[in-house]
C-alpha positions as CSV (number, residue, x, y, z in Angstrom):
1,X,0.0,0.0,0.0
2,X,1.5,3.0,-1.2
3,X,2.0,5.9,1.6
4,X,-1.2,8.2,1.3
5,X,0.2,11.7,2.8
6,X,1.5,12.8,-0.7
7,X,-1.6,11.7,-2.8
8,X,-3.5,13.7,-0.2
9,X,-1.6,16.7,-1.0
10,X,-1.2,16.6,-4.7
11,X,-4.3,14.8,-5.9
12,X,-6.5,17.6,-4.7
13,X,-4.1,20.3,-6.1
14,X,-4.6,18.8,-9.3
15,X,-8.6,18.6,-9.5
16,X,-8.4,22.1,-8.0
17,X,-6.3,22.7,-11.2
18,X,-8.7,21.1,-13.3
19,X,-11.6,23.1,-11.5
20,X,-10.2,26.6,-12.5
21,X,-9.3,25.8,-15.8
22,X,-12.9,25.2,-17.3
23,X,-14.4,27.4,-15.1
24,X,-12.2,30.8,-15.6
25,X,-13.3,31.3,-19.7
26,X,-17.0,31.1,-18.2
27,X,-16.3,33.8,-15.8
28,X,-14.3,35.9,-18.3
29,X,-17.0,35.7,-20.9
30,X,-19.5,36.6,-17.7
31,X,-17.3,40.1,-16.6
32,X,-16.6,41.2,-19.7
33,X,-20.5,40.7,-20.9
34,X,-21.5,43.2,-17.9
35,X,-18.4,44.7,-18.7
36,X,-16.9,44.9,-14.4
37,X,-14.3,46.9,-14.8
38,X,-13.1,49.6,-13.9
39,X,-14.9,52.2,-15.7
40,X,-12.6,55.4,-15.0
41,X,-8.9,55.9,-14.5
42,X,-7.6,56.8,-10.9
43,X,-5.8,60.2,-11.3
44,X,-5.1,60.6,-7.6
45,X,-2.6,59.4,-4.9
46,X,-3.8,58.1,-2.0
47,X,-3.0,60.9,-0.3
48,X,-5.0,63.0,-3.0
49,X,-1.9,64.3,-5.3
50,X,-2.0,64.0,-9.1
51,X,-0.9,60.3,-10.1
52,X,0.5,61.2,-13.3
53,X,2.8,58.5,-13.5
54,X,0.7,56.2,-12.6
55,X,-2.3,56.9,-14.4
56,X,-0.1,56.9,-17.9
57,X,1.1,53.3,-16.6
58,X,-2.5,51.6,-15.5
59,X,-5.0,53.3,-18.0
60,X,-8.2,51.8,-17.4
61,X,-9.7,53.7,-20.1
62,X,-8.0,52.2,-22.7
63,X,-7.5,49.0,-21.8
64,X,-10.3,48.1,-20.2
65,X,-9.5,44.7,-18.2
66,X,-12.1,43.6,-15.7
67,X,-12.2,43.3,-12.0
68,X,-13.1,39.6,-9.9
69,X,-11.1,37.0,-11.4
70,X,-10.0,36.3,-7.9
71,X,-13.3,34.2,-8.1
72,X,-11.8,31.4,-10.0
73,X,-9.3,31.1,-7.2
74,X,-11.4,30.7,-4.1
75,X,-14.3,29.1,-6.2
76,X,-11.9,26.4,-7.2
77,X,-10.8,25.6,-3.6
78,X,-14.2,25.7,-2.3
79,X,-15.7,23.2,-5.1
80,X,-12.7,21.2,-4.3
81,X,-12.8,21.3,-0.8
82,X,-16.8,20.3,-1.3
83,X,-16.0,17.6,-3.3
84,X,-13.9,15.6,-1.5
85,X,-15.9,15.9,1.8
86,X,-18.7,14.8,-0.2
87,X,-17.4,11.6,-1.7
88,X,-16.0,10.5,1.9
89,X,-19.5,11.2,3.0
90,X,-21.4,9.5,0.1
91,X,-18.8,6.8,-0.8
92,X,-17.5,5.9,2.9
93,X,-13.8,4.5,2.9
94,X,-10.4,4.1,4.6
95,X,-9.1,5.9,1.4
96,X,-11.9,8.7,0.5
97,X,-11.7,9.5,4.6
98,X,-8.1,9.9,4.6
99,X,-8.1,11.8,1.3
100,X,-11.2,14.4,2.6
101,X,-8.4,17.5,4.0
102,X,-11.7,19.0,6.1
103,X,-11.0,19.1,9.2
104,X,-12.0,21.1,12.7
105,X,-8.4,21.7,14.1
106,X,-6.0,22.6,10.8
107,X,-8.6,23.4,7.6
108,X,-11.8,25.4,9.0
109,X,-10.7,28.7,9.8
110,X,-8.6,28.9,6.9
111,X,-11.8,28.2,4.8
112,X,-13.6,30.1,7.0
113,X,-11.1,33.2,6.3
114,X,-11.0,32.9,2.9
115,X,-14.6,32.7,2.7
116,X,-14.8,36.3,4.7
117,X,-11.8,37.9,2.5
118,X,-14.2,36.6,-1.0
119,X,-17.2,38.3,0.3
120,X,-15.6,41.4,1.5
121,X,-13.1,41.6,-1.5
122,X,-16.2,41.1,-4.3
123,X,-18.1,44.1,-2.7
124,X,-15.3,46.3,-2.8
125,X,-14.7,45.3,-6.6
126,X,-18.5,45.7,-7.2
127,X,-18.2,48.8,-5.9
128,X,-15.1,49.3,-7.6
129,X,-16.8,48.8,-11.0
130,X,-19.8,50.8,-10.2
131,X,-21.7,47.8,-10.0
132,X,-24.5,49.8,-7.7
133,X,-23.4,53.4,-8.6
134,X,-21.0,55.7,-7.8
135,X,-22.9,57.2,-4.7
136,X,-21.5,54.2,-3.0
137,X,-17.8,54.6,-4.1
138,X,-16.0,56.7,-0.9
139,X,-12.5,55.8,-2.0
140,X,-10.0,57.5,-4.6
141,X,-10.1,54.7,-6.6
142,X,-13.8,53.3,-5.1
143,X,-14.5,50.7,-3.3
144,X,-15.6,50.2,0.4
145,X,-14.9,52.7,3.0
146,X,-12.2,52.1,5.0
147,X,-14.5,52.1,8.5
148,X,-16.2,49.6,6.5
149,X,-13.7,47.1,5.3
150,X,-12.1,47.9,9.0
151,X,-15.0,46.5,10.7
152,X,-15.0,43.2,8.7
153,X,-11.6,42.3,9.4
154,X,-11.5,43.7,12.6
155,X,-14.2,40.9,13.4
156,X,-12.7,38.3,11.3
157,X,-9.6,38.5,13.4
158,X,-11.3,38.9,16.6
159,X,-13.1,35.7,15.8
160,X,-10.0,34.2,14.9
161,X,-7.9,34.8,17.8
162,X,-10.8,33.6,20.1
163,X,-10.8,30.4,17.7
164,X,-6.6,29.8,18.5
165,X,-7.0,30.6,22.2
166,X,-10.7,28.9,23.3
167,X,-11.0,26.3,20.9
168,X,-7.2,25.1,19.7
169,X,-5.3,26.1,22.7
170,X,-3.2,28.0,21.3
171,X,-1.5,30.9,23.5
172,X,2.3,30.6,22.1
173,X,4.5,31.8,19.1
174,X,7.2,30.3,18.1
175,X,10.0,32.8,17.9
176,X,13.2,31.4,15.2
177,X,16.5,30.1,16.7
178,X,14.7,30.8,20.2
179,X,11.6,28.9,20.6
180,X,7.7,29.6,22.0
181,X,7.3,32.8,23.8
182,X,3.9,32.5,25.5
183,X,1.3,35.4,25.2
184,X,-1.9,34.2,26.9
185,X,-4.8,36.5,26.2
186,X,-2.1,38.9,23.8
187,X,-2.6,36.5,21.1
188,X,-6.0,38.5,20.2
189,X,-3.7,41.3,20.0
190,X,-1.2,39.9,17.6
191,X,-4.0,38.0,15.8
192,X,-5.6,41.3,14.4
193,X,-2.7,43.0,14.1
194,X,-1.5,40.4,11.4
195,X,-5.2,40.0,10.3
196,X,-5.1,43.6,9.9
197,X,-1.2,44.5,8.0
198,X,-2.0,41.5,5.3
199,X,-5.9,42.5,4.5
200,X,-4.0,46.1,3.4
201,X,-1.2,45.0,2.1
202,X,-2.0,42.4,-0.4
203,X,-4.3,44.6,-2.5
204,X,-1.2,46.8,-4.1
205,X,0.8,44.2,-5.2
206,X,-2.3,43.3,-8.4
207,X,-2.5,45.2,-11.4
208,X,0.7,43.7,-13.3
209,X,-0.3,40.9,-15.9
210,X,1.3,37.6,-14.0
211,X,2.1,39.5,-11.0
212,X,0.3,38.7,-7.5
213,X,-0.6,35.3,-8.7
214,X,3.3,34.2,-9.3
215,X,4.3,35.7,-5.6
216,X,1.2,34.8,-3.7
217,X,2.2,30.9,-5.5
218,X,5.2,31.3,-4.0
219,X,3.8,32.0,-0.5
220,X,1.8,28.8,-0.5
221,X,4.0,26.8,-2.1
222,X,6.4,27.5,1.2
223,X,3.7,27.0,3.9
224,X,2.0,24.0,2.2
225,X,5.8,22.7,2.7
226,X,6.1,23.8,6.1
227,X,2.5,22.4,7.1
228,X,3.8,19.3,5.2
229,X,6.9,18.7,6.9
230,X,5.3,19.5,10.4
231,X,3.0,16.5,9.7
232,X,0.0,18.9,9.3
233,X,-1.3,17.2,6.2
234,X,-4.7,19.0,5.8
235,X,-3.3,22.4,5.6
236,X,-0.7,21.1,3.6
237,X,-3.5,20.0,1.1
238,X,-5.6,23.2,1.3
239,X,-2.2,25.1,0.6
240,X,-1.9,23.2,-2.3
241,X,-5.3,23.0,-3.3
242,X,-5.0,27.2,-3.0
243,X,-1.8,27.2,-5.7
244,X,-3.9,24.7,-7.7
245,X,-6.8,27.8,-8.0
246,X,-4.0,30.9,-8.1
247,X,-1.9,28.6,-10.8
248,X,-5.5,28.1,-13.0
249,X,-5.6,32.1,-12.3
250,X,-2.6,32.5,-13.7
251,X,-3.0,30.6,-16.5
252,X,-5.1,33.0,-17.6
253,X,-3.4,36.2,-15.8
254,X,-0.5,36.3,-18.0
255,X,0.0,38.9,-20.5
256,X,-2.2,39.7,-21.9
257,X,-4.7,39.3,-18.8
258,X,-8.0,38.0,-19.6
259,X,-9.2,39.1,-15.7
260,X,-7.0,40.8,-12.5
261,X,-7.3,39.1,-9.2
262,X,-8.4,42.2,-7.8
263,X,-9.9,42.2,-4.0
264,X,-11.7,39.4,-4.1
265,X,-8.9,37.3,-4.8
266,X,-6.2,39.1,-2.8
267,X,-8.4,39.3,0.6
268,X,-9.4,35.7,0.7
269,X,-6.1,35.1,0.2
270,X,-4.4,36.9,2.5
271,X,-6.9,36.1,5.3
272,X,-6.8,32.6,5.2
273,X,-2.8,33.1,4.3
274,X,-2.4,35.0,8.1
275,X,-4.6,32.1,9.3
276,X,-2.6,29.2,8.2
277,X,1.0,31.2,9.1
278,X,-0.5,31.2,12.6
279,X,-1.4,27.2,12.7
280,X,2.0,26.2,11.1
281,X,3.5,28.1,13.8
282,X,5.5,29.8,11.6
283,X,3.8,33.2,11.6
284,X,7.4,34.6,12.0
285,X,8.7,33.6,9.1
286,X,6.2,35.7,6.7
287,X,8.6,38.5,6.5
288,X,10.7,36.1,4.8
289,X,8.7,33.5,3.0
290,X,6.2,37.1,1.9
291,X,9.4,39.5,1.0
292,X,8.8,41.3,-2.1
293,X,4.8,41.5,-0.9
294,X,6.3,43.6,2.1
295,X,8.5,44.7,0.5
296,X,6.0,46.2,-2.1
297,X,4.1,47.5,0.9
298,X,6.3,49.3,2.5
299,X,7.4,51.2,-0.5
300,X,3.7,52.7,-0.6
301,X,4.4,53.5,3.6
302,X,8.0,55.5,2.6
303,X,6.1,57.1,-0.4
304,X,3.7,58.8,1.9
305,X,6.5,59.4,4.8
306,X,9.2,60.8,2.3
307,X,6.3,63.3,0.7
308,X,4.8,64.3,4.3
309,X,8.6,65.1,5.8
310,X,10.9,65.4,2.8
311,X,8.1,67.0,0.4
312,X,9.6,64.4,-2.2
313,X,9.4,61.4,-3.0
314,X,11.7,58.5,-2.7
315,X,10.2,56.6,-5.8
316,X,8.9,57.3,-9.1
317,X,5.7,56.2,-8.0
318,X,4.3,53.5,-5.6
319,X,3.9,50.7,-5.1
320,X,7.3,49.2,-6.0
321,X,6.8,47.6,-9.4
322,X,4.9,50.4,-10.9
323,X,8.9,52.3,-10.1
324,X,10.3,49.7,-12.1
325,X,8.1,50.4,-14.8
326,X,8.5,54.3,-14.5
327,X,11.9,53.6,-15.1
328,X,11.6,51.1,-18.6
329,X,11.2,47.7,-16.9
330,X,8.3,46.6,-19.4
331,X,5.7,44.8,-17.3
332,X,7.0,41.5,-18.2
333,X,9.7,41.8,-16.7
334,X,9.1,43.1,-13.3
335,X,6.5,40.4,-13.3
336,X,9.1,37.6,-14.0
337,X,11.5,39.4,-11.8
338,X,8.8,39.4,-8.6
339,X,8.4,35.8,-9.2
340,X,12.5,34.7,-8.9
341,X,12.8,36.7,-6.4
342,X,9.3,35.5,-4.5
343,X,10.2,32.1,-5.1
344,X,14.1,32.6,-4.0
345,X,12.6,33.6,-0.6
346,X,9.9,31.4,-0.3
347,X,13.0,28.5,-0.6
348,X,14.9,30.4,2.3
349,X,12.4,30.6,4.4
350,X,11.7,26.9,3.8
351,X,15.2,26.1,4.4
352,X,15.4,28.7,8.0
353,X,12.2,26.7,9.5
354,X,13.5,23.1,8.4
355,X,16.6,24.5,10.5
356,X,15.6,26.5,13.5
């Protein structure tokens, strides 16, 4: 009898696969038929300055591309996910139990997460595409109001760090080279404050052909490894059955992009991404694993600091890879060049928690 932990991994992966492929052409032809996307080009900074630069390099006038093909990602996991708790339910076996990755204690909240980030994200884009009118839009670029998109995840990761600490017993983080420092009750704290950096984080790194779908890959691909190699084989499986929906994504992402993941895609994945980093234990190896998504980030944080105190700015424009195209890089490229790099890091960080 062959050993069943890989199949478990890798056969759902592959139907997940499978899943996204047929369904992403029917969701293109859907968007572009009710034409969601964005319908006028963003001429402000967030901070409400002229976005030239940016507006010359993402013109959603011209080139209209639309908004939600995040759906094929989480739609693929979730039809997965269904189908193989269904068929241990309705065809009861040693094998179809062991091959169902459902389970209370390593695969609900992530689901449960992503499921929140969908919702959330698909309102925002809806919004975003003046879906219900643009009395609704309160952002720059529309989309929900921060108070509102706030409150969601404020409750998502209150609910989650109540889930670690009452119902998982979870009150520790495991610090590299060092081992678990014990927070108690501060868990909640740390919980939403994750929760919170990754739901605003993930949403600037979209809007280059190939781009968040090559490094969020990368980010899975490591924690399906680490869950793997911890003997945590269902979130292992549901990492992989994630890169098996963002891969379908990408297939068609790639230049030139028949959808962009947009919020819908990036929120359900970063939520249940901050989940599983926290049931690994290995929460404190994001930096490292996620690099060039903070690093992204925290070139729109020095844009804003360097124009409030320097009255300059330290890039071209923000985030990082529209710079690199300000300064030639054709999109291509700084797509390819974010995946290498992402997937460089994703092996290091691999490597540091196989070591510490």
């Amino acid at each position: 009898m062959f050993a069943l932990d890989p199949f478990k991994v890798l056969l759902p992966a592959i139907v997940s696969f499978v899943v996204g492929i047929f369904f992403a052409p029917i969701l293109g032809r859907f968007l572009i038929r009710n034409k969601l996307w964005k319908k006028k080009n963003v001429t402000k900074t967030i901070d409400g300055r002229e976005a030239t630069i940016t507006a010359s390099l993402h013109n959603d006038e011209k080139a209209p591309v639309p908004r939600l093909g995040g759906v094929v990602v989480w739609f693929s996991v979730f039809a997965t996910a269904l189908l193989f708790w269904a068929i241990s339910k309705v065809f009861p076996s040693p094998f179809t139990e062991k091959i169902d990755f459902i389970s209370r204690n390593q695969t609900w909240l992530p689901l449960v997460a992503m499921l929140v980030g969908a919702v959330v994200g698909a309102l925002d884009d809806l919004l975003v595409v003046d879906a219900f009118g643009s009395k609704l839009n309160s952002y720059i670029g529309g989309g929900l109001s921060f108070p509102i998109r706030f409150l969601a995840v404020s409750l998502l990761g209150l609910f989650a760090g109540w889930w670690f600490y009452a119902k998982l017993g979870v009150d520790s983080v495991y610090i590299p080279f060092h081992g678990d420092v014990h927070l108690g009750g501060l868990l909640f704290i740390i919980f939403f404050i994750l929760v919170t950096l990754a739901t605003f984080s993930t949403g600037v790194i979209d809007g280059v052909d190939g781009l968040s779908g090559g490094v969020m890959s990368a980010v899975f691909t490591a924690y399906g490894m680490i869950a793997y190699a911890h003997g945590q084989v269902n979130i292992a499986a549901l990492c992989f059955v994630i890169l098996g929906g963002i891969m379908a994504f990408l297939w068609f992402n790639i230049p030139p992009a028949l959808f962009y993941l947009t919020e819908t895609g990036m929120l359900a994945l970063s939520l249940s991404l901050s989940v599983i980093a926290f049931l690994t234990d290995a929460v404190m190896y994001l930096p490292i694993i996620a690099f060039p998504l903070m690093m992204t980030t925290l070139s729109v944080i020095l844009q804003l600091v360097w124009k409030k105190f320097f009255k300059r700015k330290l890039f071209l424009v923000a985030p990082l890879h529209h710079h690199f195209q300000a300064k030639g890089w054709p999109a291509s490229k700084v797509a390819m060049r974010y995946w290498i790099v992402s997937y460089m890091c994703a092996l290091l960080g691999v490597i540091i928690v196989l070591v510490s």
